[in-house]
C-alpha positions in Angstrom: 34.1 -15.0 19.9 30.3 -14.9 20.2 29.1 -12.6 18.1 26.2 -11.8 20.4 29.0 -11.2 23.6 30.9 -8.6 20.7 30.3 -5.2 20.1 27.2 -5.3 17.3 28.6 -2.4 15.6 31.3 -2.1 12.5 32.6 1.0 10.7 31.1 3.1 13.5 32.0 6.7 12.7 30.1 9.7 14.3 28.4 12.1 11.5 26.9 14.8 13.3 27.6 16.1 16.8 26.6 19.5 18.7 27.3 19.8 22.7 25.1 17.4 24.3 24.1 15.2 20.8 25.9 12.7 18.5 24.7 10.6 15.7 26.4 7.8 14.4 26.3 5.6 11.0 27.9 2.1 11.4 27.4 -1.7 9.8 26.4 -5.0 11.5 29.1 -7.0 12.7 28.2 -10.4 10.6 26.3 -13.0 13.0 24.5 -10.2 15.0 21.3 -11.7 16.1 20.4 -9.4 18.8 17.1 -7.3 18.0 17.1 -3.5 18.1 15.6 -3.2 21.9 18.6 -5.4 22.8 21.0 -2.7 21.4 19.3 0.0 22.4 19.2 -0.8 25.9 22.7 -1.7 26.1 23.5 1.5 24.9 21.2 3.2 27.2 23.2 1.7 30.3 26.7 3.5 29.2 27.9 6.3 31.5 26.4 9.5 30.9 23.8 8.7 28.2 20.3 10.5 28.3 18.2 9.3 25.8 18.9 6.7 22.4 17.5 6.9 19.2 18.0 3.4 16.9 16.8 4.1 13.3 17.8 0.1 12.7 17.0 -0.1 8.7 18.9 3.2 8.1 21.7 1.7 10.4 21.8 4.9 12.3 22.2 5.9 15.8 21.5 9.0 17.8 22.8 9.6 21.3 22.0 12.9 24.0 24.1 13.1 27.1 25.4 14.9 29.7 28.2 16.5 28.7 30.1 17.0 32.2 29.8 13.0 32.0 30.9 12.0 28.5 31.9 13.1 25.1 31.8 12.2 21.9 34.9 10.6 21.8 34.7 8.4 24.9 31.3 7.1 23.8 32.8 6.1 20.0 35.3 4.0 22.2 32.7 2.6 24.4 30.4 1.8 21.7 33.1 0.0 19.0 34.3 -2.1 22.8 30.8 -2.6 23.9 30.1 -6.2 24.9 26.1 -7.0 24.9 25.3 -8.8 28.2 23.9 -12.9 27.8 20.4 -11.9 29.3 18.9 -9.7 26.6 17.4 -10.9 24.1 18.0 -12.6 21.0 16.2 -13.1 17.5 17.1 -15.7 15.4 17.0 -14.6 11.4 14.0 -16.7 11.2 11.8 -16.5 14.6 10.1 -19.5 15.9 6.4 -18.4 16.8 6.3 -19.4 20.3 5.9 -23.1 21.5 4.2 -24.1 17.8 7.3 -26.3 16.9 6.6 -28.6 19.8 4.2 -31.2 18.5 6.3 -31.4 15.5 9.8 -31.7 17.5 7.8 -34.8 19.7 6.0 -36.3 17.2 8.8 -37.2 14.9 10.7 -38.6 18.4 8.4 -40.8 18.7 8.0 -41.8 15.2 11.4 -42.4 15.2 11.8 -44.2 18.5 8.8 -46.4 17.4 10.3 -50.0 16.6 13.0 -49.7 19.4 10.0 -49.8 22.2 7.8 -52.9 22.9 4.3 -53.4 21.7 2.9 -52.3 24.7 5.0 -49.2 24.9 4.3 -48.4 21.2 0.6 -49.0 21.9 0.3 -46.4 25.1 3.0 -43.8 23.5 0.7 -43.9 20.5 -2.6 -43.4 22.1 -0.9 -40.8 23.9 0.3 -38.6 20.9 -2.8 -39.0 19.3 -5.1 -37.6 22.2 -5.0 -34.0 21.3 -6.2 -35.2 17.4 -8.8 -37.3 19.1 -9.8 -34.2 21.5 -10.0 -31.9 18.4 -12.3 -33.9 16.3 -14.6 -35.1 19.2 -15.3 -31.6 19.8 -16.1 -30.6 16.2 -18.6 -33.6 15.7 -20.5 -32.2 18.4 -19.8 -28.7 17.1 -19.8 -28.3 13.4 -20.2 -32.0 12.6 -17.9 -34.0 10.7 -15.1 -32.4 8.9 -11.0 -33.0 7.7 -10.0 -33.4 11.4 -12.3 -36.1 12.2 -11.2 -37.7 8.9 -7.8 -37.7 10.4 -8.3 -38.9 13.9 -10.5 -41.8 12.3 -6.7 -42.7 10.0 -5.2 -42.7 12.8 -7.6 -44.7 14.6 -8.2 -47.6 12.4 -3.9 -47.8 12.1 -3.6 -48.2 15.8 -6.5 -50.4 16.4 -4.7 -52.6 13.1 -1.6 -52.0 15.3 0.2 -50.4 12.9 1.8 -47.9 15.2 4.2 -46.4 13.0 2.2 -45.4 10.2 -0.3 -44.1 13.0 2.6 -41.9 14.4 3.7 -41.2 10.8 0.4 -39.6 10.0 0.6 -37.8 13.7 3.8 -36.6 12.9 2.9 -35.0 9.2 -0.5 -33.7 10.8 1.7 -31.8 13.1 4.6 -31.1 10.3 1.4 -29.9 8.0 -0.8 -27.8 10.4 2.8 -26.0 11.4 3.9 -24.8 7.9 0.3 -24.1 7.3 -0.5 -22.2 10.0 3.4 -20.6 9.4 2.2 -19.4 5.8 -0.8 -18.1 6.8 1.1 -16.2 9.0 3.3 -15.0 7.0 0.7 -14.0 4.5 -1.0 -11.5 7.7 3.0 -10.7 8.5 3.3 -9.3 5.0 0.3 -6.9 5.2 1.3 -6.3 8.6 4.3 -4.4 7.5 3.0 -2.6 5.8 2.2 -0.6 9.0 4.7 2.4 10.0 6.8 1.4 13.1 6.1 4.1 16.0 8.2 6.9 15.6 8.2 7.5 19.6 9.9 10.7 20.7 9.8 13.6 17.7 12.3 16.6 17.5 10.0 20.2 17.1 11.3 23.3 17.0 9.2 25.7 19.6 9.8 29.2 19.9 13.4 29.3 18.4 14.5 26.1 20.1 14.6 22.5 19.4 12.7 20.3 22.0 12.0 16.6 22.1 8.4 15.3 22.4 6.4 12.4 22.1 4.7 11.6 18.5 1.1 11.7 19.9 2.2 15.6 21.3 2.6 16.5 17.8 -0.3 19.1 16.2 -1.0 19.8 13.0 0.9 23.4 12.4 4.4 22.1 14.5 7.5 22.3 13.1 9.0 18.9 13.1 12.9 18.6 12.3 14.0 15.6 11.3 18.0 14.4 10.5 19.8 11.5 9.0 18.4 8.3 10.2 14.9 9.0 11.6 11.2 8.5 9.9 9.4 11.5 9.5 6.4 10.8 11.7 3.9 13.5 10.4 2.9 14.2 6.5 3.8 17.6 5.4 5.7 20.5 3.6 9.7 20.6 3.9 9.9 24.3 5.1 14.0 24.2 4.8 16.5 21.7 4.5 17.3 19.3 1.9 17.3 15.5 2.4 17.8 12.5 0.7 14.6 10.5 1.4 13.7 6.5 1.2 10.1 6.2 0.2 10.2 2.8 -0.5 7.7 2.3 2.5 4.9 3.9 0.6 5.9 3.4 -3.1 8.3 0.5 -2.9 11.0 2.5 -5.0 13.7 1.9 -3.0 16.1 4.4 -4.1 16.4 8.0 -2.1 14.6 11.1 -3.8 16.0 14.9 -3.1 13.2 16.6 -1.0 13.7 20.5 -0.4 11.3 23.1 0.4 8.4 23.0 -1.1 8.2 19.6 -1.1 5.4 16.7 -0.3 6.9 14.4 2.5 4.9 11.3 4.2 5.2 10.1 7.4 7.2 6.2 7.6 9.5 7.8 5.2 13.5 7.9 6.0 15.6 10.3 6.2 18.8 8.8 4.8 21.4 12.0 4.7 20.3 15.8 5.1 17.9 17.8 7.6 14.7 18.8 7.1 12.0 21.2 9.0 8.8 20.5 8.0 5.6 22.2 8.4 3.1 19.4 10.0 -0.5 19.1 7.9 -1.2 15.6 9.5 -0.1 13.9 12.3 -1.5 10.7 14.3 -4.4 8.9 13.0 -5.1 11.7 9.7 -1.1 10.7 8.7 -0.5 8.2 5.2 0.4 5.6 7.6 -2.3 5.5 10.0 -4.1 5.1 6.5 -2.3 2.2 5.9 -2.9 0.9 9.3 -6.7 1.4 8.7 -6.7 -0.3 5.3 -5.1 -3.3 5.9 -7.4 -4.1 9.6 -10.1 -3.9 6.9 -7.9 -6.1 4.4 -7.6 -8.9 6.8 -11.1 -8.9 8.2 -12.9 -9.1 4.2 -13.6 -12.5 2.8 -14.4 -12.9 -0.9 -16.6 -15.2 -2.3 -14.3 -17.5 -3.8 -12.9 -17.5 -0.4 -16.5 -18.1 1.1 -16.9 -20.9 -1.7 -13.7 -22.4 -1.6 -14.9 -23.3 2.5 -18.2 -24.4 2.0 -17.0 -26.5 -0.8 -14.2 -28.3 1.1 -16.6 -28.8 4.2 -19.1 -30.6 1.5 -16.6 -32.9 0.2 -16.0 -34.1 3.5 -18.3 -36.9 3.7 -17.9 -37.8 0.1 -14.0 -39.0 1.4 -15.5 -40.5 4.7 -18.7 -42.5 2.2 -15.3 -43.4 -0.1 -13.4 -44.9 2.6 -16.4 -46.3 3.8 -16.9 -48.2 0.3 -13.1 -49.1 0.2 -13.4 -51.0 3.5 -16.7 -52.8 2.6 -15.4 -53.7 -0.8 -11.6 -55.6 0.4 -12.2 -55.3 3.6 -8.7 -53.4 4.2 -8.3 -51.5 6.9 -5.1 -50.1 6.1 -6.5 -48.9 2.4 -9.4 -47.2 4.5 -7.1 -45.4 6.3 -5.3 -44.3 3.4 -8.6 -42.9 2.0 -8.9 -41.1 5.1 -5.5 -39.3 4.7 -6.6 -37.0 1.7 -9.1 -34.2 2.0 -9.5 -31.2 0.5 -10.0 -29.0 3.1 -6.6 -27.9 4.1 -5.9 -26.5 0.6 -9.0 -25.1 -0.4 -9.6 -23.3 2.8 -6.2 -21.9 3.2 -4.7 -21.5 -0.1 -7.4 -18.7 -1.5 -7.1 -16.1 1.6 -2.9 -16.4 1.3 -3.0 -15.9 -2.4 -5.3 -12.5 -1.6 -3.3 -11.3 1.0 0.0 -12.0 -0.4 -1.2 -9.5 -3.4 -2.4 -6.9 -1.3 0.8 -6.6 0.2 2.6 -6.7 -3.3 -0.3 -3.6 -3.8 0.3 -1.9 -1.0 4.1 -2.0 -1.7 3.5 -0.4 -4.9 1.3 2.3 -3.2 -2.3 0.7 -4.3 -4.2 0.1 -0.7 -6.4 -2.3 -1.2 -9.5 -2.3 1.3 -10.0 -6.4 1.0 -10.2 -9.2 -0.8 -13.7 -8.7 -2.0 -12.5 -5.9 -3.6 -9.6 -7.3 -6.2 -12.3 -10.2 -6.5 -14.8 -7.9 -8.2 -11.7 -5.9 -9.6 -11.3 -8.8 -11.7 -14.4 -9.0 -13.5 -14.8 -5.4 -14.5 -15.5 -4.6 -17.6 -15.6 -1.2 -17.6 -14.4 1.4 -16.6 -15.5 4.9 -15.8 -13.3 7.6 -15.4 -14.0 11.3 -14.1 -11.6 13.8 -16.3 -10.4 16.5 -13.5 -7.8 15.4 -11.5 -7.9 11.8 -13.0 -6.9 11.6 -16.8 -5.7 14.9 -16.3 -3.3 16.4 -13.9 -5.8 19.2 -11.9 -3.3 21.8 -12.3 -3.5 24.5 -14.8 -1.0 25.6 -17.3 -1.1 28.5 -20.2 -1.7 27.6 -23.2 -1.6 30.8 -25.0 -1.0 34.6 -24.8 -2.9 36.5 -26.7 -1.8 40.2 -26.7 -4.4 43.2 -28.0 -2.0 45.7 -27.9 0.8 45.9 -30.4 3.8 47.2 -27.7 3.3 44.0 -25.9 4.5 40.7 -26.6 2.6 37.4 -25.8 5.7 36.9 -23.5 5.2 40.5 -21.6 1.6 40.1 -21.0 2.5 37.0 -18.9 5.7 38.8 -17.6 2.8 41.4 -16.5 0.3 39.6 -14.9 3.1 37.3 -13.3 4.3 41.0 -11.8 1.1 41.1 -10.2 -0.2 37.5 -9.3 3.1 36.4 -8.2 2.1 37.2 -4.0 -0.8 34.6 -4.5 -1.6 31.4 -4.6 -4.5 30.7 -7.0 -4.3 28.3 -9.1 -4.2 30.5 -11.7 -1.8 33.0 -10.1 0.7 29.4 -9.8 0.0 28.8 -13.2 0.9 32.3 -14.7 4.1 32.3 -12.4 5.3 29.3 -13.7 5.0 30.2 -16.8 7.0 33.1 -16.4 9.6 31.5 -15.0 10.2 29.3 -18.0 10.2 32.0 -20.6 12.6 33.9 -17.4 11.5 37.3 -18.5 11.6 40.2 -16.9 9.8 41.7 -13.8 7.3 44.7 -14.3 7.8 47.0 -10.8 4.7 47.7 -9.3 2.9 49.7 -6.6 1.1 47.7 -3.6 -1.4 44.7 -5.3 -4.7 45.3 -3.9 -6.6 41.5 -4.0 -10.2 41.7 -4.5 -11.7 38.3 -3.2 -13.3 35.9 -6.1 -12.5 38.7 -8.7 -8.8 39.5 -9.1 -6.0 41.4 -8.2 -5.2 45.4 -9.1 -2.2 47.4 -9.2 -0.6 50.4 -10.4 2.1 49.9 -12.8 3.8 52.8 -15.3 1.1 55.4 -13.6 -1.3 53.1 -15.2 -3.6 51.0 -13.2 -3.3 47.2 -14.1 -6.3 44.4 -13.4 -5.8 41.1 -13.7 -9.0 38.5 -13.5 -12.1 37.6 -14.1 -14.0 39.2 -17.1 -16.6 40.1 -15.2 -13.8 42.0 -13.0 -12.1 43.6 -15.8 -15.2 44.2 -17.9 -18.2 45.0 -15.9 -16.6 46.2 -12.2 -13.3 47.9 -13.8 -15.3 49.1 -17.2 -12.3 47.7 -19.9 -14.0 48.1 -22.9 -14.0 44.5 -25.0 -14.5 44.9 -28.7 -16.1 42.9 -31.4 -12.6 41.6 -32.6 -11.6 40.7 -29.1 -14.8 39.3 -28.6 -14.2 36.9 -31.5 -10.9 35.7 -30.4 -12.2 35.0 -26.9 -15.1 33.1 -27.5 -12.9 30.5 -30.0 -10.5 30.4 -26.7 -13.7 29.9 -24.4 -15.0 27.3 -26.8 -12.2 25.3 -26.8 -12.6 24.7 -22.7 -9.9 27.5 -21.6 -9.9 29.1 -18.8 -9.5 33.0 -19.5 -7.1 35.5 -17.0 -8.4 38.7 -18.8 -5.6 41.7 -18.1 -6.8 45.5 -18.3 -4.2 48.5 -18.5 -5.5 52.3 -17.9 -8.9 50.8 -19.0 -7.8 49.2 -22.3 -7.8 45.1 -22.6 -3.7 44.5 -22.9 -4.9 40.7 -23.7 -6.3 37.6 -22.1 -3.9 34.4 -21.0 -5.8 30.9 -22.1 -5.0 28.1 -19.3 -5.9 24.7 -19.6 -6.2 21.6 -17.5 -3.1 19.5 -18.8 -3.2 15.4 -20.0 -1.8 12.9 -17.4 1.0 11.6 -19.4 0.2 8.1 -18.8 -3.7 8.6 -19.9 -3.1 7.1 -23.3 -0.7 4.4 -21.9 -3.5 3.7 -19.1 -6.2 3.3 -21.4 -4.5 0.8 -23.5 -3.2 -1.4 -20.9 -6.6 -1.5 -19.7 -8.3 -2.9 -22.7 -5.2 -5.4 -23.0 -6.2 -6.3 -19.6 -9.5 -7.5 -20.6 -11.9 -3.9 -20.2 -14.8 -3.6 -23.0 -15.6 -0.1 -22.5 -13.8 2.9 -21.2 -16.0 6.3 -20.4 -14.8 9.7 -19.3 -17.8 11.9 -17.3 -17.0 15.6 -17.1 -19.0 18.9 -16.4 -16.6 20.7 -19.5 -17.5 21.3 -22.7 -18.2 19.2 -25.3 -15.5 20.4 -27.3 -12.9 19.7 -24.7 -14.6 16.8 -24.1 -14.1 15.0 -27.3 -10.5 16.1 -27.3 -9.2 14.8 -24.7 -11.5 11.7 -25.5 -9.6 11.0 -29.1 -6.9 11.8 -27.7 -6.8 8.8 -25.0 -9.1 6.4 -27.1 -11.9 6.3 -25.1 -15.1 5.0 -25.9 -17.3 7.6 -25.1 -17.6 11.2 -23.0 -20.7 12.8 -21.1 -19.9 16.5 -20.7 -22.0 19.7 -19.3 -22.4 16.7 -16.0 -23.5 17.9 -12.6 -22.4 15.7 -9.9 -25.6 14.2 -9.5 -25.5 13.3 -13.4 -22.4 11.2 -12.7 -24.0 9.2 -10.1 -27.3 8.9 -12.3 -24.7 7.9 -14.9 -23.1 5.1 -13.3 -26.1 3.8 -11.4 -27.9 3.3 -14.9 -24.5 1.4 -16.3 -24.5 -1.0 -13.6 -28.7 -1.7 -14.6 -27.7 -2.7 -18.1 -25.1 -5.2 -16.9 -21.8 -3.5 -16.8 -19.1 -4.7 -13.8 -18.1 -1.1 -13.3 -15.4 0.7 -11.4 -15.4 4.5 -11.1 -11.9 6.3 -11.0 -12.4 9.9 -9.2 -10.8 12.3 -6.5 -13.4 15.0 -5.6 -15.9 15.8 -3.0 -18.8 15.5 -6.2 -17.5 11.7 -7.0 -18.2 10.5 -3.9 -21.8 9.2 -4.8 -20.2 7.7 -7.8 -16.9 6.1 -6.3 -20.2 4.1 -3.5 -22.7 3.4 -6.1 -19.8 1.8 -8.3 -18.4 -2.4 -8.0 -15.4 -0.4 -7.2 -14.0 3.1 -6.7 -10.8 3.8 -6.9 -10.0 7.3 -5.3 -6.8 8.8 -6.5 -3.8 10.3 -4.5 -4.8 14.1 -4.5 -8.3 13.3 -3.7 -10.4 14.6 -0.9 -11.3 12.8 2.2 -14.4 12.3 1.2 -13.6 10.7 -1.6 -11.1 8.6 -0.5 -13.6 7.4 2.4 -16.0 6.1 -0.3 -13.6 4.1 -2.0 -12.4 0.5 -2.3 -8.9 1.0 -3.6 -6.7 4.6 -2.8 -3.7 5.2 -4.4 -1.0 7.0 -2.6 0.9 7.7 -5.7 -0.5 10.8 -8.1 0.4 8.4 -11.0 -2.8 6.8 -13.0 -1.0 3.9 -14.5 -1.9 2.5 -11.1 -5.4 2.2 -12.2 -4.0 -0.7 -14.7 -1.4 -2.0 -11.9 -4.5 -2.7 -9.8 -6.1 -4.2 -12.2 -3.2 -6.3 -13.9 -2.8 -7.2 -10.4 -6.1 -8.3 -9.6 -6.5 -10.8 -12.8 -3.1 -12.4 -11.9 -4.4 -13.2 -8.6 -7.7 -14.7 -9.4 -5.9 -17.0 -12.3 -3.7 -17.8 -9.7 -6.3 -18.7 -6.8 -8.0 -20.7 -10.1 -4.7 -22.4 -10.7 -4.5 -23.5 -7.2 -8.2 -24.5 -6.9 -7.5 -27.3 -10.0 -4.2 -28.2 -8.3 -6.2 -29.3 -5.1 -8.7 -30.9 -6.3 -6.8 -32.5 -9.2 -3.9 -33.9 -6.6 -6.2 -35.0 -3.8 -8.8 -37.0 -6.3 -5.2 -39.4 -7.8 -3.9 -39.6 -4.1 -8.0 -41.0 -2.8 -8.2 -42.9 -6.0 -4.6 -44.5 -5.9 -5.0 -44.8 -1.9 -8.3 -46.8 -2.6 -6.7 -48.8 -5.0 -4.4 -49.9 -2.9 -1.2 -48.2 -4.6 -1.3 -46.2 -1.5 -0.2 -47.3 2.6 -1.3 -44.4 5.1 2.0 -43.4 5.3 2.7 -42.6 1.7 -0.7 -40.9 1.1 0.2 -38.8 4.6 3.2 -37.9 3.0 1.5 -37.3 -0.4 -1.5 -34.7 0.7 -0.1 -33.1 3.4 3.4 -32.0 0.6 1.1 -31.4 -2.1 -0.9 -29.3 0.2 2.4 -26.9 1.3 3.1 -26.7 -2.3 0.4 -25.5 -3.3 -0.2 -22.6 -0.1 3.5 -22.0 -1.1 2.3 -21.4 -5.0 -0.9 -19.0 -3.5 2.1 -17.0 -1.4 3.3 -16.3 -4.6 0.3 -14.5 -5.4 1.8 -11.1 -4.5 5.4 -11.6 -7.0 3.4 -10.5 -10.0 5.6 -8.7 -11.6 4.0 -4.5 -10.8 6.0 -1.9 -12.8 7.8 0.6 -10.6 7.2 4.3 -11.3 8.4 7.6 -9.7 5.6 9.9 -9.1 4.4 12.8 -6.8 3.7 11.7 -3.3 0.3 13.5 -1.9 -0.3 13.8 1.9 -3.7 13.4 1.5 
């Protein structure tokens, strides 16, 4: 049987139901070639279906209906007899772009049917197939002046006039079979950034008031509570409020297998469900969402031009009349027409013009697979010839998030591990960083919980109980000293400013007015830093920089401990931008890696900023590369990335000009008929586009990290 006239599903099995709802998980049936919309409406036209829900790549189904009209078990019959209609429609595994094939499929007829017609026949059929060329070309003399096609209507010209009509209609048909499977790469090099776009998630599930309703995606605001089961793509980015899920990111980091998400969790919309339920808390929806991002990025991505890309064109269209003078000279020389047209076969153009932008575009896809969105060529071109790289330290080389780094208890009855039990007690209703820090650390030593009276928070300062009859402070020490009076003495004093001078941040804890001790927390190391730097300098970078407004202390710790070259500390946010401003004077190809509101001057003023996945909008705005992943190694990826590419686009540059100077010299020599130097430049030329499609396989390692919403 026809497997489109067959039902399309296999191992159909139905895996969650409730009274007027079903989903199902099934398999292909092998041969399918109908395209979702196909299914979909097919199913739609069953007896007493509502409304159908196709999640194709997660092979997932979900049905509503009336149930006075059907049930579950009548429509798991219908669907595993269901028998698709011959009208709807049908995509093959590799779609034809509309009509394109034409002028190849007639062409080679009548290159084929050539020595069974007459000489007048030939002649006509000839002239015929070779109007459009002769169309084309007439209109760019008068337009841009003479270029490849006229080259090529010219070849064909001087054949049929020598009435050699088949290698006329040879070189007709490999113009055709060349400007298809050129025009089908580039193609496919925009069809590869293309999907990187999200598909339209359509009709969203939100719960309102107690109830789950169905609306459409644009409906949903930023504050909904979106549920979303087995099958579907979450279509806002968010918090999981409850649930737990097994979720595909692969969309945004191109990890492909499923991560656990719970509460608490980042999710980003264009990631799948694949088993579980989540409700999630909506921060952004529509255009703010990681995928309307992507969307934005890659409109940008195929509008840039580099300038190799720029070059490589203006280049070609000069060596166009340097073929036509050669043919020219090959004609006056042995007076042989058909080596003339031979000549005239091989140009440069094709390659050239169309190899660089498919090698660019097939790496920002690769990029963008491995969550680096990349805002055009231009950018990996000047990627490529950094050599140096600046790096702000908060949020960048180091995580953002603070984490203790010692207890230090005043008062004998208290252990380093109760004075963090303590102020845990207390903090543990906020959400300060500090307050998340302390917590945390509380819950790894798991020690015990102080009982306490109501916290009273005291905005910018701290918080204050009553704990024991005593009353407890936790904050600042200007709270604890100065608004609370805790007495600090000289001893105390000592131990504090070593902490202070070593770039800690102090949680200072007073109990019935005595200092009970003072928690050190500290901006923690990226544990890829290290790694990050090195690959970097393997990759060709000269000088690596850290700007920071900590001390100098911290500063050159963190420095040794990464291997940079140098630090600036004590830095405003005008400093930074002064700093990188006066790099770029003395010669430096620079790129600026930050993620705060204060880099923003610095990720413009820089060749390129890279903004990373926690950064704010601001920030990301002003950048040239954003990384959705929280993982710095990408820095390195990016630029690993953008080298490959450029020795690549290099590569292919000598191939073309290397190929098409033996084919013009061998064709001028006369080792060359038209049809053999057709065949010749228009292969070579498809190799070497397919070689620049390549561009995006370099090898990018895969990493697990954090996914931000921002």
């Amino acid at each position: 049987m026809n497997p489109s006239a067959a039902s399309p599903f296999v191992a159909l099995r139905p895996v969650h139901r409730l009274a007027d709802r079903v989903r199902f998980r099934f398999d292909l049936a092998q041969g399918t070639l109908l395209e979702p919309p196909g299914i979909t409406r097919a199913v739609e036209n069953l007896p007493g279906v509502r409304t159908v829900r196709l999640a194709w790549r997660a092979r997932s189904l979900t049905i509503t209906f009336a149930p006075d009209e059907t049930d579950v078990e009548r429509l798991t019959a219908a669907l595993r007899d269901l028998h698709l209609p011959p009208h709807l429609p049908q995509t093959p595994a590799h779609p034809v772009h509309g009509k394109a094939w034409m002028p190849v499929a007639a062409s080679a007829a009548l290159l084929l049917s050539t020595k069974q017609l007459s000489p007048p026949l030939q002649r006509a059929t000839t002239l015929t197939a070779a109007l459009p060329l002769y169309g084309e070309a007439l209109g760019d003399v008068f337009k841009e002046g003479i270029n490849s096609h006229v080259l090529e209507a010219l070849a064909v010209a001087i054949s049929t006039a020598s009435q050699d009509y088949v290698a006329a209609n040879t070189t007709v048909f490999m113009l055709a079979l060349g400007e298809y499977l050129e025009n089908s790469i580039a193609r496919r090099s925009n069809d590869l950034l293309k999907n990187l776009l999200r598909p339209d998630t359509g009709w969203v599930w939100v719960e309102q008031d107690g109830v789950e309703r169905q609306i459409e995606a644009s409906e949903v605001t930023v504050g909904a509570t979106v549920i979303v089961g087995a099958g579907a793509a979450i279509p806002v980015d968010g918090t999981v409020l409850g649930g737990e899920a097994m979720v595909n990111e692969a969309s945004m980091t191109g990890e492909a297998v499923p991560v656990s998400r719970r509460r608490g969790d980042v999710v980003l919309s264009g990631t799948v469900v694949e088993e579980g339920r989540l409700r999630i808390y909506a921060e952004h929806v529509g255009r703010k969402t990681a995928a309307a991002r992507i969307a934005d990025y890659v409109e940008q991505s195929l509008q840039a031009k580099s300038q190799t890309q720029l070059g490589a064109a203006r280049l070609a269209d000069k060596l166009v009349p340097g073929v036509l003078g050669l043919a020219g000279v090959t004609w006056w020389l042995t007076g042989d027409w058909r080596r003339a047209a031979a000549v005239l076969q091989a140009d440069y153009a094709c390659a050239l013009k169309l190899a660089t932008p498919v090698a660019f575009k097939s790496a920002m896809f690769r990029a963008g697979q491995s969550g680096i969105l990349i805002k055009g060529a231009d950018v990996l071109e000047r990627l490529a010839e950094v050599d140096t790289f600046v790096f702000d330290k908060t949020g960048t080389l180091t995580t953002g998030h603070l984490a203790v780094t010692d207890s230090i208890a005043f008062d004998p009855q208290y252990s380093a591990e109760d004075l963090i039990d303590l102020a845990a007690s207390v903090e543990e209703h906020y959400f300060h960083p500090l307050a998340l820090a302390v917590v945390q650390a509380a819950r790894q030593n798991q020690g015990r919980h102080f009982d306490h009276k109501e916290v009273e928070f005291i905005a910018a300062h701290g918080v204050a109980t009553v704990i024991e009859g005593q009353r407890v402070v936790v904050g600042s020490r200007h709270f604890v000293e100065d608004d609370e009076g805790v007495r600090i003495n000289t001893r105390q004093r000592q131990r504090i400013e070593r902490l202070f001078a070593q770039g800690k941040t102090l949680l200072y804890i007073g109990f019935g007015g005595r200092l009970l001790g003072v928690i050190a927390l500290k901006d923690q190391l990226r544990e890829a830093s290290a790694a990050t730097v090195a690959r970097l300098r393997s990759l060709g970078v000269k000088r690596i920089v850290m700007l920071t407004g900590d001390h100098p202390d911290r500063a050159a710790e963190i420095a040794a401990q990464i291997g940079l070259d140098e630090f600036h500390a004590q830095l405003l946010p005008e400093d930074k931008a002064a700093l990188v401003a006066q790099m770029k004077a003395d010669g430096a190809k620079l790129a600026f890696v930050g993620d705060g509101i204060n880099d923003a001057p610095a990720l413009a003023g820089a060749h390129v900023g890279f903004a990373m996945a926690q950064g704010a909008d601001i920030a990301r705005l002003s950048s040239d590369i954003a990384l959705l992943e929280d993982d710095i190694a990408r820095v390195a990826d990016a630029k690993q990335l953008a080298n490959a590419t450029l020795r690549l686009i290099g590569r292919n540059f000598k191939l073309t000009v290397g190929l098409n100077s033996a084919i013009l010299a061998a064709a001028a020599a006369g080792k060359l008929t038209p049809v053999a130097a057709s065949v010749a430049h228009n292969g070579s030329t498809i190799g070497i586009l397919l070689n620049a499609l390549r561009g995006g396989q370099a090898a990018l390692p895969r990493r697990r990290a954090q996914l931000s919403p921002r």
